[in-house]
C-alpha positions as CSV (number, residue, x, y, z in Angstrom):
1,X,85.5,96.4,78.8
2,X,83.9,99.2,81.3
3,X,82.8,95.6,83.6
4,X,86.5,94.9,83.7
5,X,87.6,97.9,85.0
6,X,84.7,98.2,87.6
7,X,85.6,94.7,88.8
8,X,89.1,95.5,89.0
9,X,88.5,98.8,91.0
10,X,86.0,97.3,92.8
11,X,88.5,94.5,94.1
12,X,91.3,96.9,94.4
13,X,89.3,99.2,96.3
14,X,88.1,96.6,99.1
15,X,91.6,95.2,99.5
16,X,92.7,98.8,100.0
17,X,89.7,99.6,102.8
18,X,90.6,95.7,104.2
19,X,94.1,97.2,104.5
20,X,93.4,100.4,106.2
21,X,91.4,99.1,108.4
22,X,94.0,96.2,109.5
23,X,96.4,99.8,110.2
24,X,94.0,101.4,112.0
25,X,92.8,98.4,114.0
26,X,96.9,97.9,114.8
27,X,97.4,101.6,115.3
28,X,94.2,102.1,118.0
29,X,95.2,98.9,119.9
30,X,98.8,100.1,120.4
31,X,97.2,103.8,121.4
32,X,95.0,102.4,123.7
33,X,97.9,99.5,125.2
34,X,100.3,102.9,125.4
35,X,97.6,105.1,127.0
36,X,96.9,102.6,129.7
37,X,100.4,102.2,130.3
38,X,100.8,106.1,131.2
39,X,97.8,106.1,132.9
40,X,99.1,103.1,135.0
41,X,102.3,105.0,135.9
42,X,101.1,108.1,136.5
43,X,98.1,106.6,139.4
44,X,101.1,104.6,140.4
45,X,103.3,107.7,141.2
46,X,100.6,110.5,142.3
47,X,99.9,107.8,145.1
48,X,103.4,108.1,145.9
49,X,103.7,111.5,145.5
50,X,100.5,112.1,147.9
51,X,101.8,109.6,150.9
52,X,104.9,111.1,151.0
53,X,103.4,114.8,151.0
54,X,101.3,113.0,153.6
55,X,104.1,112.0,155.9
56,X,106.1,115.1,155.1
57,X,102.5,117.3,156.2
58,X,102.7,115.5,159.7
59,X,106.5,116.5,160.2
60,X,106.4,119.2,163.2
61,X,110.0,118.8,163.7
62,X,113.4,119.6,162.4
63,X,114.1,115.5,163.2
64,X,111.2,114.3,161.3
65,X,112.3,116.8,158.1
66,X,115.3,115.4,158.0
67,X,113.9,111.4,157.9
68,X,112.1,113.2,154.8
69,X,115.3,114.3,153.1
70,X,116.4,110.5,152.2
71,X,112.2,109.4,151.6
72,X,112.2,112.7,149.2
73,X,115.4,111.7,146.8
74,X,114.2,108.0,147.1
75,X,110.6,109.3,145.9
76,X,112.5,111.8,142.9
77,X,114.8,108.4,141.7
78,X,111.8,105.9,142.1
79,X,109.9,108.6,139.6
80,X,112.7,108.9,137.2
81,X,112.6,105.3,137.0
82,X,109.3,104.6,136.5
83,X,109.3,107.7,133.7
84,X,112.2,106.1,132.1
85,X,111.4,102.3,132.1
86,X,107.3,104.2,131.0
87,X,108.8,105.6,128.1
88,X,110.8,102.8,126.9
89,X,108.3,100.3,127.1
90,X,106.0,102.8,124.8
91,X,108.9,103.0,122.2
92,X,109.0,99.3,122.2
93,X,105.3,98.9,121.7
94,X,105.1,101.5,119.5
95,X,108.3,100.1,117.4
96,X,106.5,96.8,116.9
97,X,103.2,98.2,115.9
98,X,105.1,99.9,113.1
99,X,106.8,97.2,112.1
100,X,103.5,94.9,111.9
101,X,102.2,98.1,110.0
102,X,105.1,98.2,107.7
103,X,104.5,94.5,106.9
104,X,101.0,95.1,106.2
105,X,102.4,97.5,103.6
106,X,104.8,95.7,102.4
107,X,102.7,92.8,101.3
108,X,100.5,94.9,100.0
109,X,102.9,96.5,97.6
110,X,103.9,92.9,96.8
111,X,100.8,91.7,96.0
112,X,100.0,94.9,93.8
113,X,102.9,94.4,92.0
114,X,102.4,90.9,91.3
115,X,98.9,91.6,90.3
116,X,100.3,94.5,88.0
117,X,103.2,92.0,86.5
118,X,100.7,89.3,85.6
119,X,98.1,92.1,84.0
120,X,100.8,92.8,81.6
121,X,102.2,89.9,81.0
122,X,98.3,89.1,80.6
123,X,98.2,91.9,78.0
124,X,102.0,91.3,76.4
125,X,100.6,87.9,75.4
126,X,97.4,88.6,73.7
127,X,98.9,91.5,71.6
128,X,101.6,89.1,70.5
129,X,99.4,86.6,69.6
130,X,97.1,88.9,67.9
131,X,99.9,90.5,66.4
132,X,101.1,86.4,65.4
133,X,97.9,86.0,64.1
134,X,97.8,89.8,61.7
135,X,101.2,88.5,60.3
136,X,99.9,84.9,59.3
137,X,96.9,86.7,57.5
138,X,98.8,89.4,55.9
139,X,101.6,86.4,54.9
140,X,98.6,84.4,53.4
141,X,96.9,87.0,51.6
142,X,100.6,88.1,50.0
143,X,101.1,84.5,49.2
144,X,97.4,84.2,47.7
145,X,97.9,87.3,45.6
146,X,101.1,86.3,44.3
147,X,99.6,83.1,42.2
């Protein structure tokens, strides 16, 4: 009886730490896919930023500051865009890694159940048949002390 239940929690153990680890391998490569996507648009727009502090350093005139003024808002825009379309991609990524997570989840509460379901039906069965098999004694033993 006590092998049983080792073997069972045994089993139910490694598919649990099989599991977790399938999350966490999911969860760290969409971290790391989402971190080097910042990182990406963050070099991408300090470069930006620094030319066009660069340019707006060399300015000695009221002419060349005011061929800044249209670079500047263009600059602002391009980083609001980049920001934006960042953070969308990141929530896309990060949707779909939650969704293969909730998969893994999900067929893992399927295949518990089903384990669970055939267990007791497992069990249902042999108490009816033991229970069968009590009746057919006690009916023979009436029916012997009865003659």
């Amino acid at each position: 009886m006590y092998q049983q239940f080792n073997e069972q929690f045994t089993a139910a153990t490694r598919q649990f730490a099989d599991t977790a680890a399938q999350i966490n391998r999911l969860a760290l490569d969409n971290a790391s896919a989402v971190f080097g996507l910042q990182v990406a648009a963050l070099e991408e727009r300090v470069n930006a930023n620094f030319a066009f502090w660069g340019e707006a350093a060399e300015a000695r005139d009221i002419d060349s500051l005011k061929t800044l003024l249209p670079k500047g808002a263009q600059l602002a825009r391009e980083n609001i865009e980049r920001t934006v379309s960042t953070s969308q991609e990141v929530l896309g990524r990060s949707i779909k890694a939650n969704e293969a997570i909730a998969q893994i989840a999900k067929a893992q509460a399927e295949t518990a159940a089903k384990a669970t379901r055939e267990n007791v039906e497992q069990a249902t069965k042999a108490a009816t048949d033991k229970a069968e098999a009590t009746y057919a004694d006690v009916a023979k033993t009436a029916k012997n002390s009865t003659k």
